[in-house]
RODO-88990 format. One line per 8 residues: their letters; for each residue x, y, z of C-alpha. Coordinates in nm, 4 decimals. Each point is the difference from the previous one (the first is absolute). Layout:
N
A> X/Y/Z ~ ...
This chain:
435
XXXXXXXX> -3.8017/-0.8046/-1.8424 ~ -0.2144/-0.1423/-0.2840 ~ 0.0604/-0.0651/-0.3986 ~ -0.3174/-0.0710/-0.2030 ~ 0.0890/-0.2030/-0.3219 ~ -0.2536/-0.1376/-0.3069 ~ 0.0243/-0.3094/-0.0310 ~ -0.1700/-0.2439/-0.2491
XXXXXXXX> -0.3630/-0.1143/-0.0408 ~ -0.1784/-0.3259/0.1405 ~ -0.2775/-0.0638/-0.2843 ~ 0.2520/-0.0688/-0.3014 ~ 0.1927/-0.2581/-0.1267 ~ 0.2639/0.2464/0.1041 ~ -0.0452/-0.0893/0.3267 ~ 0.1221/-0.3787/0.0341
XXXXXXXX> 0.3017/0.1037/-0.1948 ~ 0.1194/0.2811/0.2234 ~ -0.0780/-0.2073/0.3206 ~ 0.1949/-0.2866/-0.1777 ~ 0.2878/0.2021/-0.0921 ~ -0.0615/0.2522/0.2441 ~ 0.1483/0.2701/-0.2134 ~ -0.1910/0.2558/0.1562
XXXXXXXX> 0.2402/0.0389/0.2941 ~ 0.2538/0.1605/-0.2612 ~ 0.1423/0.2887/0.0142 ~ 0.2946/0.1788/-0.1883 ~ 0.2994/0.1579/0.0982 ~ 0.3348/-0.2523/-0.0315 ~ 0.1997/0.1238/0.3489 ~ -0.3672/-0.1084/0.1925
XXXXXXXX> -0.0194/-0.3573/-0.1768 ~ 0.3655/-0.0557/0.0480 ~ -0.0552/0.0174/0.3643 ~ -0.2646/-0.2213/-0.0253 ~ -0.2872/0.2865/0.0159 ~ 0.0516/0.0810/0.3434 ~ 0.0545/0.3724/-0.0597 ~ -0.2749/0.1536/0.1879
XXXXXXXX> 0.2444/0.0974/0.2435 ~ 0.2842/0.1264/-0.2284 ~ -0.2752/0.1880/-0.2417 ~ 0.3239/0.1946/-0.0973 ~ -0.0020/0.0101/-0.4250 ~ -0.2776/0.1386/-0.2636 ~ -0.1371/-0.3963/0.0451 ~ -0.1609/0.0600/0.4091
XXXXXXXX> -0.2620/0.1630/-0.1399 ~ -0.1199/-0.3608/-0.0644 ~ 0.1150/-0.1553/0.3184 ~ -0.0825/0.3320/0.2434 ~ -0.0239/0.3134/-0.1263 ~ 0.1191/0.1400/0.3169 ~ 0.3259/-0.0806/-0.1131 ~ 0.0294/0.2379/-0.3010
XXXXXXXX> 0.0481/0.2956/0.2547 ~ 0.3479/-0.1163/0.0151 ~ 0.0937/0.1144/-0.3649 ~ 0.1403/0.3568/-0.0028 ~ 0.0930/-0.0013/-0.3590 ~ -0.2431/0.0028/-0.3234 ~ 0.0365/-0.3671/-0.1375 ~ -0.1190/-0.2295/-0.2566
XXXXXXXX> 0.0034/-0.3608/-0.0762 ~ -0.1274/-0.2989/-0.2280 ~ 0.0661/-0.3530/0.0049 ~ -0.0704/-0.3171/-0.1662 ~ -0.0284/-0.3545/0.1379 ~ -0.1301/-0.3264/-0.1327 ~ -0.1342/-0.2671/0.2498 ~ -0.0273/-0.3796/-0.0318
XXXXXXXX> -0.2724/-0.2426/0.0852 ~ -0.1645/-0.3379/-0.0816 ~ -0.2340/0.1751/-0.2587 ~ 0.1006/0.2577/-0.1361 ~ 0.3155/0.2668/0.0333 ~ -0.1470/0.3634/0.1222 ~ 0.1646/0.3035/-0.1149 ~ -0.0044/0.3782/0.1831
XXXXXXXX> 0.1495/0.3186/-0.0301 ~ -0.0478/0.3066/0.2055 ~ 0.0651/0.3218/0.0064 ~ 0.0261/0.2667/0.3116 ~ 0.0647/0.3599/-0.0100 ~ 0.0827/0.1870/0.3562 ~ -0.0092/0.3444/0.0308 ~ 0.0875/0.1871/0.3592
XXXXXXXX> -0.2093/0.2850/0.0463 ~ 0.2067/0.3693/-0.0370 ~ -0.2077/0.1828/0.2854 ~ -0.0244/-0.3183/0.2401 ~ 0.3218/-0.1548/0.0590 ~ -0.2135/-0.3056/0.1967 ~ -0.2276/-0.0757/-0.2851 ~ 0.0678/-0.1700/-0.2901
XXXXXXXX> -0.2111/-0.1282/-0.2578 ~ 0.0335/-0.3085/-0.2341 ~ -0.1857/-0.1408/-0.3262 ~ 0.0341/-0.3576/-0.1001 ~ -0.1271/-0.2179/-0.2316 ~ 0.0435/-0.3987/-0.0197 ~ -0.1565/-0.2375/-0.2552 ~ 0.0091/-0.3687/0.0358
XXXXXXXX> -0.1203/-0.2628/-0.2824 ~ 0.0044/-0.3615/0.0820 ~ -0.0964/-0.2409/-0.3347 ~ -0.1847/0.1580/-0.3107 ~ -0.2994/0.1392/0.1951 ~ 0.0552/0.0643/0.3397 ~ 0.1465/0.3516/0.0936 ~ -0.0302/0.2517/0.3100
XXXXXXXX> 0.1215/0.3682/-0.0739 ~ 0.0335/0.2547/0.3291 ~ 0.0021/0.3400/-0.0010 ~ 0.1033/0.1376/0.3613 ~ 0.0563/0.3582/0.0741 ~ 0.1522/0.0030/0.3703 ~ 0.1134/0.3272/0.2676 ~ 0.2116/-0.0331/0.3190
XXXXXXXX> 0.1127/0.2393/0.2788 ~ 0.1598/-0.0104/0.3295 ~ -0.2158/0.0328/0.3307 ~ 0.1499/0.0867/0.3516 ~ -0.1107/-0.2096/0.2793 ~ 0.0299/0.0499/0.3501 ~ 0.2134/-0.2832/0.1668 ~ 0.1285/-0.1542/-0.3225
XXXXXXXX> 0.3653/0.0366/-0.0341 ~ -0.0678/0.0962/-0.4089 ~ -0.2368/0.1677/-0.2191 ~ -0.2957/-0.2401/-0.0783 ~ 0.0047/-0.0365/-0.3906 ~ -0.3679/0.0074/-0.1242 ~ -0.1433/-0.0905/-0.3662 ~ -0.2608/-0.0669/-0.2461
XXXXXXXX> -0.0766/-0.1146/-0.3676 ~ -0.3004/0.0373/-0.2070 ~ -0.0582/-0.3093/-0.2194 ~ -0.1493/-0.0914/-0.3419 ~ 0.0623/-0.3074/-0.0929 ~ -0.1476/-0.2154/-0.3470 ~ -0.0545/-0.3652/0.0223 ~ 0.0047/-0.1948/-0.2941
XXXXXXXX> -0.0595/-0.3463/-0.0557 ~ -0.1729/-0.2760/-0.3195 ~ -0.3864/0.1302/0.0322 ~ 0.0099/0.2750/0.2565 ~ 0.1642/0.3267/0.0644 ~ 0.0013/0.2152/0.3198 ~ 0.0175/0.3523/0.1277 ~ 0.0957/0.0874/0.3245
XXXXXXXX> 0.1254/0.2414/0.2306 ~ 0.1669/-0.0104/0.3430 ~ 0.2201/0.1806/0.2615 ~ 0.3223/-0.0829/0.1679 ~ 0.1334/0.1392/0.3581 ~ 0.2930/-0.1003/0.1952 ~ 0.2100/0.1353/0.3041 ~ 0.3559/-0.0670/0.0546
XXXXXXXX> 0.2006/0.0759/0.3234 ~ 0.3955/-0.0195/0.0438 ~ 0.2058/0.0371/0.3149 ~ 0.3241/0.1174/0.0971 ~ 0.1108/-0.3920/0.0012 ~ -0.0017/-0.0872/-0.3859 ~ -0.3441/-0.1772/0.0606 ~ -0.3108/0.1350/-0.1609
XXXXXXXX> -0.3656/-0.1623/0.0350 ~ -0.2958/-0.0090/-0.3044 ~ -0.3592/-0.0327/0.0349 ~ -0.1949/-0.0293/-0.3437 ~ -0.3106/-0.1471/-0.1236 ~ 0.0007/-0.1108/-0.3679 ~ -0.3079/-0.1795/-0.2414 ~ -0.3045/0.2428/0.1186
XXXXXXXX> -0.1571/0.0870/-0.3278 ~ -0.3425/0.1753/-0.1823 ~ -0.1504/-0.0996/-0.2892 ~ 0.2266/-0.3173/-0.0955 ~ -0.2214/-0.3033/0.1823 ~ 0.1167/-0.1233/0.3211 ~ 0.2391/0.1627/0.2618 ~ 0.2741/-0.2200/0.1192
XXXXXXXX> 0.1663/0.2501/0.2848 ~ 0.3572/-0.1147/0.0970 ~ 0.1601/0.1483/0.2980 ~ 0.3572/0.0546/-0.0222 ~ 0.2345/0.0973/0.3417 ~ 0.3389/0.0253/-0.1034 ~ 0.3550/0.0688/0.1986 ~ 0.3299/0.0274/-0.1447
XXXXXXXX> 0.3408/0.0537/0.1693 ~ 0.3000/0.1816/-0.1241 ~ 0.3863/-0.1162/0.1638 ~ 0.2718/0.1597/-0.1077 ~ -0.0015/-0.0909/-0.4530 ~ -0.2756/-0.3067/0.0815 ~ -0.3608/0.0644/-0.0307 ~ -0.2494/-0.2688/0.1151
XXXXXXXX> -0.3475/0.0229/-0.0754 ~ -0.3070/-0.1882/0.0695 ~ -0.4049/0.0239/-0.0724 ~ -0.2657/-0.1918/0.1592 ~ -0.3097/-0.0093/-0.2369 ~ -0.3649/-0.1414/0.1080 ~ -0.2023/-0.0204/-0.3563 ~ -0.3389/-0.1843/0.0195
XXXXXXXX> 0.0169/-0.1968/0.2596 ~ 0.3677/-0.1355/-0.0439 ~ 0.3665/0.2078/0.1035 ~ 0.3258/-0.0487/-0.1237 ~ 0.3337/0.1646/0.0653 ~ 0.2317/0.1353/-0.1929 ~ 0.3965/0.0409/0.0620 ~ 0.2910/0.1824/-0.1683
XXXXXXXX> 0.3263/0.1688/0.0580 ~ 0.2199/0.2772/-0.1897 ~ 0.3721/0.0339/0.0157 ~ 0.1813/0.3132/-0.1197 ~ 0.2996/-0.0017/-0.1404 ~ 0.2995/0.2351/-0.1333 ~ -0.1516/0.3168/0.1621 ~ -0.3098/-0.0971/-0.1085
XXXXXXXX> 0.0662/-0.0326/-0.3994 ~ -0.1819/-0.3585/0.0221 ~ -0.2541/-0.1217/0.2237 ~ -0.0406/-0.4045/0.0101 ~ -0.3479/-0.1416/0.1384 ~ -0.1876/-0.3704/-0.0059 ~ -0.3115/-0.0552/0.1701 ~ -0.2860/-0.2391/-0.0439
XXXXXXXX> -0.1695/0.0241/-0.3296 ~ -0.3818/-0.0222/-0.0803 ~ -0.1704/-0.2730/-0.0263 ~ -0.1930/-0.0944/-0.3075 ~ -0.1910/-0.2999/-0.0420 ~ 0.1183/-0.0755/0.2886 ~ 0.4058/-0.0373/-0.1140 ~ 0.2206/0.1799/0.2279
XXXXXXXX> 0.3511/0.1629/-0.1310 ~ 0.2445/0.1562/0.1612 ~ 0.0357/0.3877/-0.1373 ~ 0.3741/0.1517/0.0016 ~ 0.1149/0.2901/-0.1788 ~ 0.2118/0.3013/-0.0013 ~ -0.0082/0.3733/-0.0235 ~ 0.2349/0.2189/-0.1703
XXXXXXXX> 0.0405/0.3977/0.0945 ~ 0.1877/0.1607/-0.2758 ~ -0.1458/0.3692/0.0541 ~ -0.2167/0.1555/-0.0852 ~ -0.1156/-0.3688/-0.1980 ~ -0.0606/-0.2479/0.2353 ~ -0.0446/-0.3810/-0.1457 ~ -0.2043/-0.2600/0.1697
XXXXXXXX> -0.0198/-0.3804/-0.1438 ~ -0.1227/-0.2869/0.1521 ~ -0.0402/-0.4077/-0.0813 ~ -0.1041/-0.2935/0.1876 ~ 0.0157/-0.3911/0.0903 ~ -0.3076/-0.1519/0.0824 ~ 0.1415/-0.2114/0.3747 ~ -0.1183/-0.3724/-0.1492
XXXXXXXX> 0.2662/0.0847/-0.2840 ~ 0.0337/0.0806/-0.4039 ~ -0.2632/-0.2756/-0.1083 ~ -0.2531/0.2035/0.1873 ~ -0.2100/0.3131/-0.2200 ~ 0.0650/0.2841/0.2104 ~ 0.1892/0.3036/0.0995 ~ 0.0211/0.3668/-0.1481
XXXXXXXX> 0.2666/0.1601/-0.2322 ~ -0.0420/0.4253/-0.0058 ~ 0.2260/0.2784/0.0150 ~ -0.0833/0.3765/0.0250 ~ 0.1627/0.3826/-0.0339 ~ -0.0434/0.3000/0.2068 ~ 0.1346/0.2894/-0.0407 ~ -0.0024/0.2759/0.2143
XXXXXXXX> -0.0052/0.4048/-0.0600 ~ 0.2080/0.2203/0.1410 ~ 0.1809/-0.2391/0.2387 ~ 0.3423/-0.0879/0.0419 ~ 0.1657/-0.1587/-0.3095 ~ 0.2460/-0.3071/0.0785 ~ 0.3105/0.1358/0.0104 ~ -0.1035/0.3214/0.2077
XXXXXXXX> -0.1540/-0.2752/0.2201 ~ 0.3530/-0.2027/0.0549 ~ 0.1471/0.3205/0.0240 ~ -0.2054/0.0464/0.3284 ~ 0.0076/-0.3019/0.1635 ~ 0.3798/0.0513/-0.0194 ~ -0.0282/0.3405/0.1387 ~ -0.2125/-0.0892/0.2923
XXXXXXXX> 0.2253/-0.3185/0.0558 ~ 0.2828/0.2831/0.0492 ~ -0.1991/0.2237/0.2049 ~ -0.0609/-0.3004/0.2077 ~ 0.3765/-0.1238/0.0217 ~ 0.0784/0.3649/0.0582 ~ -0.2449/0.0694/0.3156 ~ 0.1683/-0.3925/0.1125
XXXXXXXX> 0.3216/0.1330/-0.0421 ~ -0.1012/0.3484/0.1982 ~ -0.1943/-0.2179/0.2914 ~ 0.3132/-0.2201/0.0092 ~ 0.2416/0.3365/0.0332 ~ -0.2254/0.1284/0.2733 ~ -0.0133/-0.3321/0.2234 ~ 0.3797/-0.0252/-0.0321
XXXXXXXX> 0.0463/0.3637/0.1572 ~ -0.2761/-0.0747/0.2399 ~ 0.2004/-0.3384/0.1325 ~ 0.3312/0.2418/-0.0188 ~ -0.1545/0.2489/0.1994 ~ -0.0719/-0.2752/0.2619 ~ 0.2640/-0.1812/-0.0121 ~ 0.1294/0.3817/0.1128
XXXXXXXX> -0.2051/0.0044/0.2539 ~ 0.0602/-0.2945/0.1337 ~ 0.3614/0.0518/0.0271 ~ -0.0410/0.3593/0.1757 ~ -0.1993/-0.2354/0.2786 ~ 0.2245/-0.2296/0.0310 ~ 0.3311/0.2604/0.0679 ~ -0.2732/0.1372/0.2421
XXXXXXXX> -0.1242/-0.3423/0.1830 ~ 0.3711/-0.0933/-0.0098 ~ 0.0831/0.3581/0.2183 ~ -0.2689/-0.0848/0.2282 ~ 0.1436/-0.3583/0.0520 ~ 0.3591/0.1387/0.1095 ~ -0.1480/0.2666/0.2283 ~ -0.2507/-0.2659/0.1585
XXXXXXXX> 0.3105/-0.2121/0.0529 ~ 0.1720/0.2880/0.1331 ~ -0.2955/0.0222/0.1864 ~ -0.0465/-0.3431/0.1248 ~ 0.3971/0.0390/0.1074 ~ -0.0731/0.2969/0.2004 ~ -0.2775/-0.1889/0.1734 ~ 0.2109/-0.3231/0.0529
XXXXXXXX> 0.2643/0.2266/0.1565 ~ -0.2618/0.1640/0.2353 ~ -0.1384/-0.3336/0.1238 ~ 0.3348/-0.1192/0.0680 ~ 0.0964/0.3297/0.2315 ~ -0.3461/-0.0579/0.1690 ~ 0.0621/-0.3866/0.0930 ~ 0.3438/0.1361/0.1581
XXXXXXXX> -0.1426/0.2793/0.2007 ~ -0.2254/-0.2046/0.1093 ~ 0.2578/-0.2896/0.1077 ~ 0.1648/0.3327/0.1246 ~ -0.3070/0.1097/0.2354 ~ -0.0509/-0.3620/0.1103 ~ 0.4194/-0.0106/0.0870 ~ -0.0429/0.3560/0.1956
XXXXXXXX> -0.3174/-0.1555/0.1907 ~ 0.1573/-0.2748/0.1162 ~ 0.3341/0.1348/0.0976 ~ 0.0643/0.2819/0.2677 ~ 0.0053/0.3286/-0.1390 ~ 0.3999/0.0864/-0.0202 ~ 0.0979/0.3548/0.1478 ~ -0.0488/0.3044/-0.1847
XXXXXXXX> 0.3240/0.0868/-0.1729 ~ 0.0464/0.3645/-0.1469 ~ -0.0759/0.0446/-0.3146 ~ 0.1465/0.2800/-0.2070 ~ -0.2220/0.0992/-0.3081 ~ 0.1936/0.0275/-0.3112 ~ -0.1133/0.3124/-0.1940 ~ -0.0417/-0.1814/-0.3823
XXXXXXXX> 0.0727/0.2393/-0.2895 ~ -0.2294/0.0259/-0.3180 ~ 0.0099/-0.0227/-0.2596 ~ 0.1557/-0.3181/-0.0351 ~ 0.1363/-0.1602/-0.3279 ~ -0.1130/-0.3324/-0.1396 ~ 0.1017/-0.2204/-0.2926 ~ -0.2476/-0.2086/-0.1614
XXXXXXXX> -0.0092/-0.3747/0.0136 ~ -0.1707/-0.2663/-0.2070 ~ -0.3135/-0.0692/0.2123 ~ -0.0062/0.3453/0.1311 ~ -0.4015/0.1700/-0.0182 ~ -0.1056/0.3299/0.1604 ~ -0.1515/-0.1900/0.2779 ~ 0.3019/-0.2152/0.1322
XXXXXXXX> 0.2168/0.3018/-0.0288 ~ -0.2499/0.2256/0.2523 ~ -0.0128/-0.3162/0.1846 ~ 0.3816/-0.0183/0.0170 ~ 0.0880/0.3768/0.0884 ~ -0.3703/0.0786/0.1714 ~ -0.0785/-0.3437/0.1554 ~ -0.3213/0.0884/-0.1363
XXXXXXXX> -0.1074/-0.1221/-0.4214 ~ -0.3128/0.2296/-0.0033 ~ 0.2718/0.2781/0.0008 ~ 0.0768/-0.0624/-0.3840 ~ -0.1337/0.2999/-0.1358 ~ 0.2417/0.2436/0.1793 ~ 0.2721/-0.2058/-0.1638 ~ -0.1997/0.0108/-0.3313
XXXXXXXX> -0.0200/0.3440/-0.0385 ~ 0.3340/0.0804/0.0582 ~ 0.1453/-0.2515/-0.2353 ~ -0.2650/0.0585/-0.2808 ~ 0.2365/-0.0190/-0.3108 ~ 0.1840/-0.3698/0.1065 ~ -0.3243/-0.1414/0.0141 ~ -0.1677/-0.1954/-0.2915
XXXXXXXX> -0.3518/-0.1731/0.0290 ~ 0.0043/0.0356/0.3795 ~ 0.3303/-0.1649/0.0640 ~ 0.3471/0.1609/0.0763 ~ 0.2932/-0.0453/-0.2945 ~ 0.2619/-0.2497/0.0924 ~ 0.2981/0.1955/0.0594 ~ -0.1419/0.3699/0.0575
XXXXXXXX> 0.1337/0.1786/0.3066 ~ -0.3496/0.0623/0.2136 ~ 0.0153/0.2918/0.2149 ~ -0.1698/-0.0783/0.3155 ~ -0.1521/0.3052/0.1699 ~ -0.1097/0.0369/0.3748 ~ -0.3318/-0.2296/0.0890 ~ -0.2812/0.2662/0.0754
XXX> -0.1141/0.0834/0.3145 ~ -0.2655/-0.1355/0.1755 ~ -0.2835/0.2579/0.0501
């Protein structure tokens, strides 16, 4: 959304100073400057209320913090301190409101002091995958300068959006002011990106007719005790500097300093020095805060440990499984060779009775002889083989294989998995009659 800052007049002496030294693009708050000011899309400590007040939804704990830096140019050093005071509102958990004050002198008599009074809160949005984060400041800012002092008032705005990737996207306007001289409107659209301990942050600023970017990055170290960042610094008179500092979170006191290196090297007059203290009420104090990162680290091992248990008996269970399939494929395989046996043994009788019928054809039929029928008596006794199945057994004492099951219920406790125990005595009971 939109931020509407005062910025300084055009009809003063003032004016060709701030343009020169173009001062009036500061703004506190040391973690922001470290990064190189491209914040509007972290907007995550007392200082967003500066950068987007959106961002100030995002503290859940009653805050304050002050700061003092010292900057360096050609003319003249400029000193600042500020001040911010955040307090979460008890019956909205969303909203939180924040009052900061930053004053800024640069030689003998040039000075700007803000006043800012900001509120955010937390807006659902169909077809976003977060809550939108919404805010606003009301602005009073005094302009001071040799021969001329101003009044005026303004309002900031700001809307910040995060998704469930670790990228979040800032739209701001900035330098829209009432009752100061001219408006200078800068239009900020900012995106940062969090991977793993690494945040990378960038803002791309169009100010009267020119746009710059501006780049930094944060790395988090020993469960988050310091934070290291660098990022472009701001440019005055034109010198540029590289900005690098460091954050240190010993709760509920959090320290913040930052210094600088202008990039043409040490001859050059430029750069910042600053460092800052927040403290924070009611949170987590350091060692209750080590205390639960190591607790959550066990938890953690602990559920890896439990997901690890449960995939091992999953695989055992398989591997189970598998094994009870292959005893069974493995039964299947020796009664289909049985089988196959069976059917070798059939072809083979067919090919000789047929050699037999073609012999009989072609030879004269040979007299009839008397045959006397032998009465066969059942049941008859049977030892099994290696080789022997159900079906070359009926096939043996029935001429006939399909004849297996007469066999197999009368033999029911020698057989195992469909095929007859080696070395069992089979009884072999009558064939059934034909109907």
């Amino acid at each position: 959304m939109f931020i509407f800052c005062l910025l300084s007049p055009i009809h003063s002496p003032l004016s060709t100073t701030l343009y020169a030294a173009d001062y009036t693009y500061i703004q506190p708050g040391i973690r922001a400057n470290s990064i190189g000011g491209a914040f509007s899309a972290i907007a995550d400590d007392p200082y967003a209320i500066f950068y987007n007040p959106a961002g100030i939804s995002t503290l859940t704990e009653m805050q304050i913090s002050g700061e003092i830096s010292r900057r360096f140019e050609t003319v003249s050093p400029i000193g600042e301190i500020a001040a911010v005071y955040v307090r979460p509102q008890p019956n909205r958990k969303d909203d939180v409101a924040v009052l900061a004050f930053h004053s800024l002198k640069h030689g003998q008599n040039e000075k700007k002091d803000t006043l800012v009074a900001g509120y955010s809160t937390i807006q659902t949005i169909k077809h976003f995958q977060k809550p939108v984060r919404l805010g606003g400041n009301l602005k009073i800012m005094r302009l001071a300068f040799k021969g001329g002092n101003n009044l005026g008032i303004g309002f900031d705005a700001g809307a910040l959006l995060e998704s469930e990737m670790g990228l979040n996207t800032a739209l701001t306007l900035h330098d829209l002011n009432i009752g100061t001289g001219k408006s200078i409107a800068t239009l900020t659209l900012g995106n940062s990106y969090r991977h793993n301990n690494t945040l990378f942050a960038i803002d791309f600023k169009i100010r009267s007719g020119h746009s710059e970017f501006f780049a930094g990055i944060e790395h988090t170290v020993m469960d988050g005790i310091l934070q290291l960042r660098a990022g472009k610094g701001l440019a005055l008179r034109g010198v540029d500097y590289l900005a690098y500092g460091i954050g240190i979170n010993i709760l509920p006191f959090t320290i913040d300093i930052i210094s600088s290196i202008p990039w043409k090297g040490m001859h050059e007059k430029g750069g910042q020095c600053a460092i800052g203290l927040t403290y924070k009420f009611g949170g987590e104090n350091f060692s209750e805060k080590l205390v639960g990162n190591a607790s959550n680290k066990l938890k953690t091992l602990k559920s890896q440990i439990e997901n690890l248990r449960n995939k091992k008996t999953d695989f055992q269970t398989t591997i189970a499984s598998y094994q009870v399939n292959k005893s069974i494929l493995q039964s299947d395989i020796v009664m289909m060779e049985s089988e196959k046996r069976d059917l070798e043994k059939r072809l083979r009788d067919l090919e000789m009775d047929i050699d037999g019928a073609k012999y009989i054809k072609e030879e004269p039929k040979p007299k009839k002889k008397r045959i006397i029928k032998r009465v066969e008596k059942w049941p008859k006794r049977y030892k099994i083989k290696h080789g022997d199945t159900l079906r070359s057994i009926a096939s043996k004492f029935y001429g006939n294989p399909s004849l297996w099951e007469t066999i197999y219920r009368a033999n029911e406790k020698n057989i195992s998995r469909g095929l007859p125990k080696i070395g069992k005595t089979f009884t072999i009971p009558p064939p059934p009659r034909k109907r």
